[in-house]
N, C-alpha and C positions, 0 to 999 in steps of 0.2 A: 899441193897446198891450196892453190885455188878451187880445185874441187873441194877436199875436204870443208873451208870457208864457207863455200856457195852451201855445203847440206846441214853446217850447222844454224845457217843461215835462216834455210826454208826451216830447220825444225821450232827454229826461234818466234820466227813467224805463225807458224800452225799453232805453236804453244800459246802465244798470243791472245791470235784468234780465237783459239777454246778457249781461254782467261774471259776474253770479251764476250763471248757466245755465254757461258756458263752465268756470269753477271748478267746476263738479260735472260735467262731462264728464270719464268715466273712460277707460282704454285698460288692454283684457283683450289680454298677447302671450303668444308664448312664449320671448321673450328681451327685451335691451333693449339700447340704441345711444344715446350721448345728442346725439348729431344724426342726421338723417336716418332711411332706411331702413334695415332689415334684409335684408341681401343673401338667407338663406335661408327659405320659407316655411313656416309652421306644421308641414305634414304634408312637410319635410325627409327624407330616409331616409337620407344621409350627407353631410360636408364632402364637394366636388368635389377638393379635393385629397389623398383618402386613396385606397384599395386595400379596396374595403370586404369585397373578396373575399382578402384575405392570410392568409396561412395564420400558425396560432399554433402556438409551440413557438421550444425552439432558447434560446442564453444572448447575452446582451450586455453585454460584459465594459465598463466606461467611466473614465475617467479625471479628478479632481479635481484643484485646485492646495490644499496647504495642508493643514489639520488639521479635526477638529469634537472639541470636548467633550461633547457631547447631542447627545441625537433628538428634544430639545424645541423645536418652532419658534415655540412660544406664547410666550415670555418672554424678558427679557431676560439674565437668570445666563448664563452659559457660551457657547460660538458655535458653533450647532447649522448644520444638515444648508444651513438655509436662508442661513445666513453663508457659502457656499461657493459655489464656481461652480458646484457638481454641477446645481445648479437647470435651467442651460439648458439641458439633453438631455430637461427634461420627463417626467422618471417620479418626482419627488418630489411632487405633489399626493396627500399619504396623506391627506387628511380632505376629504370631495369637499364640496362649498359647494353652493347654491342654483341660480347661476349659474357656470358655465366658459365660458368664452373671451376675458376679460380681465385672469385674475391674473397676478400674478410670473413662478406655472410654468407657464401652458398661455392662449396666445394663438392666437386663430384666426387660419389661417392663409393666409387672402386677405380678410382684413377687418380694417378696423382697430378695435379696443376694442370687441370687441360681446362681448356676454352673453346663451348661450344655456341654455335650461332645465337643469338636472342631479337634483339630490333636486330644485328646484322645476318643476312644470309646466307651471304658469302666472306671471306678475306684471300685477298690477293698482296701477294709478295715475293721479291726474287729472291736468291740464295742467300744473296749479300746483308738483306733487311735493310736498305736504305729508305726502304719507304712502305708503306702498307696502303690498302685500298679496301674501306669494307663497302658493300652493298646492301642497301637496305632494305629489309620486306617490306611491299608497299601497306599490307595491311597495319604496320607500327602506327599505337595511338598512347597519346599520354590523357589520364584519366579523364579530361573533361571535353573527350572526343575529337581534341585536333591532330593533326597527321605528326609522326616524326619525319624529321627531314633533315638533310646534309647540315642543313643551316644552325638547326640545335644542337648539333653533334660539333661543330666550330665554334659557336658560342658558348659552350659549354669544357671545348680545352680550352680555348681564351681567356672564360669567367674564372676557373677555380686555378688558373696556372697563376694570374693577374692577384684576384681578388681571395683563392679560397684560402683551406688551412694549409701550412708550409708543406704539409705531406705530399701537398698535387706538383706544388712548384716543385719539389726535390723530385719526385721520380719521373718527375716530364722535360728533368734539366737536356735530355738529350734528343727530345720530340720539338723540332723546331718547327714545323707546321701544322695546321690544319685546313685543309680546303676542300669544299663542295665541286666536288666535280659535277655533279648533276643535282639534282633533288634527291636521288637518290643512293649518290657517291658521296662519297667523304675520302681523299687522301690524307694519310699523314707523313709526312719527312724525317728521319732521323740523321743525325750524326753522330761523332765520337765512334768508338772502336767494340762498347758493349752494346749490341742492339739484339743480340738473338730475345730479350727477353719484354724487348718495348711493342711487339704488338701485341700480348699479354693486359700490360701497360695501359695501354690507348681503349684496351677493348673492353677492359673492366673501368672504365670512368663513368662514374654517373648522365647519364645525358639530360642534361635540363631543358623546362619547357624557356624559350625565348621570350614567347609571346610571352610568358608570365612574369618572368625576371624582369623585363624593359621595364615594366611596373611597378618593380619591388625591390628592396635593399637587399641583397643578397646575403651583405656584411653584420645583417641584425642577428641577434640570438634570440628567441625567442619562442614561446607555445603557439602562433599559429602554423597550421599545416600548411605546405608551400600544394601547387599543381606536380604531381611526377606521373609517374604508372607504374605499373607491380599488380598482382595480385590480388594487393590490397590498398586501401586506402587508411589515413588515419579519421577515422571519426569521431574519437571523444580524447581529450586529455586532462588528466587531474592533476598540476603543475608538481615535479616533482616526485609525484608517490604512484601516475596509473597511466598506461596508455594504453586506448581500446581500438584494434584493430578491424577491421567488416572488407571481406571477401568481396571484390568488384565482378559481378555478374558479367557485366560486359565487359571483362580484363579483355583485351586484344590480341596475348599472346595464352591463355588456359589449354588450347590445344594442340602448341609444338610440343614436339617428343621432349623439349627439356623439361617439360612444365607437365608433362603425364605423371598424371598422379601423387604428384607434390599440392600441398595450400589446400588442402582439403575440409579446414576447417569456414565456416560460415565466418564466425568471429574467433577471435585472439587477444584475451585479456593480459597484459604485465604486469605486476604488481611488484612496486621496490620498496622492500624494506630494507630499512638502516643495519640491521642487527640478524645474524645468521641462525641467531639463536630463535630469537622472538618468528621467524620467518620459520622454521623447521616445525613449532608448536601451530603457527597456522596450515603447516600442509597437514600437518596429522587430523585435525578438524575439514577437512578437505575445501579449507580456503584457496585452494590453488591445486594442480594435477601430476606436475611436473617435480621432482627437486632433483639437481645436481649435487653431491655430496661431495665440499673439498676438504672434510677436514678428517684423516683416516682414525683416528680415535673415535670423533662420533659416528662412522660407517659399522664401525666394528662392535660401538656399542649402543647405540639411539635406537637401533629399530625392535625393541622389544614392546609394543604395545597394539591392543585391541586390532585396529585394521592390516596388519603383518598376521595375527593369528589366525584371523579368519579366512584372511585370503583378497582382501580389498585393497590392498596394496600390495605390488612386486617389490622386489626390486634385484638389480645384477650388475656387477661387475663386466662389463662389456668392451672386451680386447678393441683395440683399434692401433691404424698404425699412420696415424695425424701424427707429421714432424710437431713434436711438443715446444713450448715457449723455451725462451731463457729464463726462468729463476732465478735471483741472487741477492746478495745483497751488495746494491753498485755504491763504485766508490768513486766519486765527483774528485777528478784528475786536473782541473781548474781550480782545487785549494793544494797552497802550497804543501802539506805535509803528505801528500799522497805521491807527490813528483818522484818519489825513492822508492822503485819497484823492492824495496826489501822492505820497506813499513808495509808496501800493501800483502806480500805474503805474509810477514806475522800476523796482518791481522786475520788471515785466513786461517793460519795453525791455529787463532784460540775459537774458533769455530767448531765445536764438536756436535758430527752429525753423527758419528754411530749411538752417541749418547742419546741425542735428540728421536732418531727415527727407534731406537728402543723403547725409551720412555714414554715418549709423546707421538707417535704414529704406529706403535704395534709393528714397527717392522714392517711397513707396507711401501715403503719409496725404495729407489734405487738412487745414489749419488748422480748427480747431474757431473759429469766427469768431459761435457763438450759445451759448446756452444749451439748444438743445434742437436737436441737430443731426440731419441727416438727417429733416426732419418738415417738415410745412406751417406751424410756430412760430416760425419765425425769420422775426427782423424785417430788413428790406433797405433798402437805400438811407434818406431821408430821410422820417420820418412826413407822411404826407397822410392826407384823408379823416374818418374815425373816428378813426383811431388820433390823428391830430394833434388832433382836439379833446380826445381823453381825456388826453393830456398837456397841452394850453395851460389845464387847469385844475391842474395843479403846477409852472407854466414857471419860478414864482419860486424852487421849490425844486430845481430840475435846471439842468445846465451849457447855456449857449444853445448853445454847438454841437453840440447834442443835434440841435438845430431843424432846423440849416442843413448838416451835416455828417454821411453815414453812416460812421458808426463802422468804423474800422479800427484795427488792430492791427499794431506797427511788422514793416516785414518786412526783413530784411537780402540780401546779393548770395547767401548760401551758402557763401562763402569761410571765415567763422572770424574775419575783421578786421574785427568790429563797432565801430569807433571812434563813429560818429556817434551809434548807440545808446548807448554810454559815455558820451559828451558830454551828449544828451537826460538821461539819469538821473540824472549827476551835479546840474545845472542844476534836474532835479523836486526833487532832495533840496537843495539850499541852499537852495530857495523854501520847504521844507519846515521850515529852521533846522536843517539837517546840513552839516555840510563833514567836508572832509578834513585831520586834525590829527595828523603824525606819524606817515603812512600808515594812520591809522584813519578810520572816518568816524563821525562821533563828532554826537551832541545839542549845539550850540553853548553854550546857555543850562544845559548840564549836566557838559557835559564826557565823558556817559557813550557807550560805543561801542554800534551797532549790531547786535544781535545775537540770530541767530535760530536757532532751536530745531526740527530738520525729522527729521520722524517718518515711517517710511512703511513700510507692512506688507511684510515679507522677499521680494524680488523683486531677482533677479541684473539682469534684463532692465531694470528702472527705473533701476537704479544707472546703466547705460550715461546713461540720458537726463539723471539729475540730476547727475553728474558736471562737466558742461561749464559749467551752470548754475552750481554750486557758484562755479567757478574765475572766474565772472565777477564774480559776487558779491564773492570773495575782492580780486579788479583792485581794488575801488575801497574797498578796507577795512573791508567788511562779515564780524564773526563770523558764523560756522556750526557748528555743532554739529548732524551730521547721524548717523541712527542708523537703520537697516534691522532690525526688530525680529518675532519671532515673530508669530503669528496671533492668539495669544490678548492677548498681552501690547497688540499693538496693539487691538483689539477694546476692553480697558478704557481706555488713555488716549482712545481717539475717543468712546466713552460718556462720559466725562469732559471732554473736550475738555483734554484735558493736550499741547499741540502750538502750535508759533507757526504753521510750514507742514505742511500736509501735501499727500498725493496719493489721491484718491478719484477713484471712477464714482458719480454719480447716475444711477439710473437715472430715463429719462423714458418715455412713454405718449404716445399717438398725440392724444391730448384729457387733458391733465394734467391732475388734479380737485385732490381734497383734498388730496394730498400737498403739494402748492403752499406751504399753509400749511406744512407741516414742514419741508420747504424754506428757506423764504425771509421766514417771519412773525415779526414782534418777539415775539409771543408765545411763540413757541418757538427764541426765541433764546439761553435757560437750560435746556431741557429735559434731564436726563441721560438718554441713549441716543437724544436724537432727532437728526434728521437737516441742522439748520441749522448744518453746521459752519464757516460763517465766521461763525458770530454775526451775522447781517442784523438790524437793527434799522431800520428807514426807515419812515416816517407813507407815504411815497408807493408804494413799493412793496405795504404792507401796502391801501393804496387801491383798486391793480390787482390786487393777489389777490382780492379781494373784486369785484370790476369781473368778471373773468374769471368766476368763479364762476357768478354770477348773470346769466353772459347769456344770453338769450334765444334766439338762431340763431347762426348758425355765423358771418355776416359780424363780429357783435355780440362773439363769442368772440374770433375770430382776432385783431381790432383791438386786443383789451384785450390778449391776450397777448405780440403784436409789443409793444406799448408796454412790458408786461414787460418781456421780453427784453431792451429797448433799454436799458432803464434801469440792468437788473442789467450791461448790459456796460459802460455808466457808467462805473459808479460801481465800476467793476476790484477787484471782491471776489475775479475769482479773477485765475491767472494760464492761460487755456486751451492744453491742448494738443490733440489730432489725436482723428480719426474715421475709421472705414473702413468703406463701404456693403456690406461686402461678409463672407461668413463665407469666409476660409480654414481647410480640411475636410480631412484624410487620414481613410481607411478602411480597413480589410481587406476583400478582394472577395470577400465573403460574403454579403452583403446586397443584398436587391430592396427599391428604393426607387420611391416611387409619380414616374406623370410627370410632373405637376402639379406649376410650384413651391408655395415657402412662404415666400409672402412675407412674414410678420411673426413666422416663427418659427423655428427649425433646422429644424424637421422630423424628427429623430431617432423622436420616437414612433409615426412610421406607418411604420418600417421594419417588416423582417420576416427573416428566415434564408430564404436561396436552397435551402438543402439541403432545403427542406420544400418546395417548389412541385414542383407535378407532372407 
C-alpha cells in the first residue's frame, strides 16, 4: 500500500509540475490567430494577395450612404466617420493599433481574424493568456513626428476604457491592466475565464497620441482632425457631406510587409449622400469611381447605360467568404408584449421572404437561417457530440424540440397568399392570450390592441422589404406605427433603445470574441449605446458566452457556439432576413487591381491608378 501511495504520489507531483512548467511556457510571435497557425512567417515581405510592386499616386474618389457629425470615432456623442459604411473601402484606420489584420477596417485578406505586427513587433504570451506583452518598433511615429511609446499605448487603454464609447469599456471588461514596461513594452493583464481572444482585443485598439490629448477633450464630437498616424491623414472636411483624405509621405510604417502595396492612392475623396438613388446617377456621371450595390433589383437592372456599353465601367459579382452581418428585423425584449416567445414567432410567420426575394430581389438572397451567416458558426441539423452535452446541461430551460428538431424558419410558395402562415400566427397569438376583437387583435385580459412602434434608419430600398410585412401585420389587426428617420436622429433612439422593431446589421468575425457579450449578455442588456438591441437577457445564453469564450481548441469553440446559435434562433429574438456571399462592385476602368482574390475583405485598398503603370 505504501509503495503503491508513494508512486501515485510522485506522479501527482510530476503532474503538477508540468501544470506549473506549461503555465510559464511563453510564445514570442509576430502576430497572433486565436486558433491555429499563422498562415505568414516572421520574416513575411508582403500579403500574397497585394501588388507589392504598385505604383502610388493618382485620386480615389468613393461613395458613403448617409451623413457623419464627427471625426471622432472614440466616443459616443455624434455619428462619426466609423457609423458609416465609408469603413469598408478600408482607408479609414487613421490611428494605426499594435496589431492589423482583424479590426473593423482592415481584415487580412486570405485569413481569417489574424493579427499581424503594426507599431507592435513582437507579442509575447503564455498558454494560459493571463497577460500579453507587445514590443514596440522603435521606428513608430504618430503623424506630427513624435515617437510611439508604452506610455500612449496605457493612456490610450485608460482613455477610451474610462472616457470612450461603451464599445471599448465592454470588450476591455476582462483587460484589467495596462503597463509600460519600458518605452518600449507595454504589458497587459487579463482575468476571467475567456481570454484566448483578448490579445486580438488589446492589439486592435486605437493608440492615441498623449501628448495631444493632455491638450484636448477627447469627449468632444466634432469636424477637427485629432494628431494619430496611418497612411493618411485627414486634410479637408465638408461637415457632413465630404471628407478628403492625402497620403502621409513620411507615414513611418509605408514599408512593413503589412502595408506593401496597400494605400496606394495619393488622395481619397468620400462623398455622402443621403439618398442611394440620387448617389448611383452621380457615379454614372463619374462623380465618384467606386459603387457598392446593395440593392439586387437595381444590380440586376440599373446597369444598362452609355459607360457599361462602352466598356468605362466594370462591374462583377465577387465571391468572398467574410462571416456576413446579422440582418433582421430585432424585436426590443424590454417592451412588454414581446416577453411571450410566441408573439415574437408569429410575428416571424407573417414575414414572407420567399414572396419578397421573388418579387423584389430577383431571387438573389439566400434566408439568413443562423446568426452568424456565411462562417463555420452556424449551427445545422440537430445537436450531437459536444455541442449536445453542452446543451443537455440547460435541457430544462430550453424548448425539447430544440433536441430532436433542426430549427427552421416558415417558408411560404412565393405567391403572396400566405394563408397558412396567417393561420399559424393567429393560433401563436391566442395561445399568447391575443384574439381578434373588432378587427383588432387586442390583450384579451386587457382589452388593449397590439401595437408596434418600427424605426428604421432612412433607406428608400428597406421601405420596399417592410411594406409587405407591414400589410400583413395590418390582416390580422395589429397597429404599426412605422417611421423611416434620419441618420442621426436614428443613431440616438438605437443608443437609447427608443424602438419596439427595428432593422439592424451586426456585424460578425470569423472567431466572435468579446463582442458576444455586447451582443447577446444580460449584462449588457441596459447599456446605453451598446449593442444588445433586443434586450437578451437569458442565464443560458449568458452560460454559452462564457463556454465559447474560454474554450480551449477550435472543436471546443465551434460546439459552444453552434449551441449559441441554436439557442438564440430559439428563442426568435429576432425576425432574420437574407445574406449574399458575394460583393456586387461597379468601377470606373481606371484601376489595376492585384490578381489574387480577397477573400475576407473588398480589397479596395490595394488598388492602384492604371494611368501610373509603366
Amino acid at each position: 500500500m505504501r509503495t503503491s501511495f508513494f508512486a501515485v504520489f510522485i506522479l501527482m507531483l510530476c503532474a503538477f509540475g508540468h501544470a506549473a512548467e506549461h503555465s510559464k511556457t511563453t510564445v514570442i510571435s509576430h502576430g497572433y490567430l486565436p486558433f491555429g497557425e499563422l498562415k505568414y512567417p516572421k520574416d513575411f515581405q508582403h500579403f500574397d494577395y497585394v501588388n507589392p510592386n504598385a505604383p502610388k499616386g493618382g485620386e480615389l474618389k468613393l461613395y458613403a450612404a448617409g451623413t457623419f457629425s464627427s471625426v471622432n470615432p472614440y466616443i459616443l456623442k455624434g455619428k462619426s466617420l466609423a457609423d458609416t459604411t465609408a469603413y469598408i473601402f478600408g482607408y479609414l484606420e487613421l490611428s494605426d493599433s499594435l496589431l492589423t489584420g482583424a479590426s473593423p477596417y482592415h481584415h487580412t485578406a486570405d485569413e481569417a481574424q489574424s493579427g499581424y505586427g503594426l507599431i507592435a513587433e513582437s507579442i509575447e504570451y503564455p498558454l494560459d493568456r493571463q497577460w500579453c506583452i507587445f514590443t514596440l518598433r522603435p521606428q513608430a511615429r504618430f503623424n506630427d513626428g513624435k515617437k510611439i511609446t508604452a506610455e500612449d499605448v496605457v493612456f490610450s487603454f485608460n482613455t477610451l476604457k474610462q472616457d470612450g464609447h461603451p464599445r471599448f469599456a465592454i470588450a476591455l471588461q476582462n483587460v484589467d491592466s495596462a503597463k509600460a514596461l519600458s518605452p518600449d513594452r507595454v504589458k497587459f493583464e487579463f482575468s476571467g475565464n475567456n481570454r484566448r481572444a483578448l490579445p486580438l482585443t488589446v492589439g486592435h485598439l486605437p493608440v492615441l497620441p498623449k501628448h495631444y490629448w493632455d491638450k484636448h477633450d477627447i469627449t468632444r464630437g466634432d469636424f477637427t482632425p485629432s494628431v494619430m498616424s496611418n497612411a493618411y491623414t485627414v486634410s479637408e472636411v465638408l461637415p457632413g457631406r465630404q471628407i478628403t483624405l492625402r497620403r502621409d509621405p513620411s507615414y513611418w510604417g509605408k514599408d512593413l510587409p503589412v502595408n506593401k502595396g496597400r494605400y496606394n492612392f495619393d488622395t481619397v475623396v468620400i462623398d455622402f449622400y443621403r439618398d442611394a438613388q440620387v448617389a448611383f446617377e452621380a457615379f454614372k456621371t463619374n462623380s465618384y469611381d467606386i459603387h457598392l450595390d446593395y440593392i439586387a433589383k437595381h444590380w440586376a437592372t440599373a446597369y444598362d447605360f452609355p459607360a457599361i456599353k462602352s466598356g468605362s465601367v466594370k462591374r462583377e459579382a465577387i465571391k468572398h467568404s467574410e462571416p456576413q452581418g446579422t440582418q433582421a428585423f430585432f424585436l426590443n425584449l424590454r417592451k412588454p408584449q414581446f416577453q411571450d416567445i410566441r408573439v415574437r414567432e408569429a410575428l416571424g410567420l407573417l414575414f414572407d421572404f420567399e414572396w419578397t426575394n421573388k418579387s423584389i430581389f430577383n431571387g438573389a438572397y439566400k434566408r439568413q437561417t443562423t446568426w452568424f451567416p456565411n462562417s463555420n458558426n452556424t449551427a445545422t441539423g440537430i445537436p450531437q457530440g459536444r455541442e449536445l452535452a453542452l446543451l443537455e446541461q440547460y435541457k430544462a430551460q430550453l424548448p425539447a424540440d430544440l433536441f430532436s428538431k433542426p430549427f427552421q424558419l416558415p417558408m411560404t410558395d412565393g405567391s403572396g397568399h400566405n394563408r397558412n402562415q396567417l393561420r399559424q400566427a393567429l393560433a401563436l397569438f391566442k395561445q399568447a392570450g391575443w384574439d381578434i376583437k373588432q378587427q383588432k387583435l387586442v390583450k384579451v385580459s386587457t382589452g388593449e390592441q397590439l401595437s408596434l412602434d418600427i424605426v428604421i434608419n432612412h433607406n428608400p430600398g428597406m421601405e420596399r422589404v417592410i411594406q409587405p410585412w407591414l400589410r400583413n401585420l395590418e390582416k390580422i389587426g395589429i397597429n404599426t406605427n412605422y417611421r423611416s428617420i434620419d441618420s442621426s436622429s436614428y443613431k440616438e433612439r438605437m443608443d437609447k433603445f427608443d424602438y419596439d422593431v427595428t432593422v439592424l446589421v451586426l456585424s460578425q468575425q470569423a472567431f466572435p470574441g468579446p463582442e458576444l457579450k455586447e451582443y447577446f449578455h444580460s449584462s449588457y442588456a441596459n447599456t446605453i449605446g451598446g449593442n444588445n438591441f433586443s434586450g437578451i437577457s437569458n442565464p443560458v445564453i449568458d452560460g454559452l458566452i462564457e463556454t465559447t469564450l474560454s474554450a480551449d481548441n477550435i472543436d471546443d469553440y465551434r460546439a459552444a457556439i453552434h449551441a449559441l446559435d441554436r439557442v438564440l434562433l430559439w428563442k426568435h429574438y429576432i425576425i432574420p432576413h437574407w445574406y449574399l456571399g458575394y460583393h456586387r462592385i461597379a468601377w470606373w476602368d481606371k484601376f489595376g487591381r492585384p490578381a489574387a482574390p480577397s477573400l475576407y475583405n473588398l480589397g479596395t485598398d490595394t488598388w492602384w491608378s492604371k494611368s501610373l503603370e509603366e
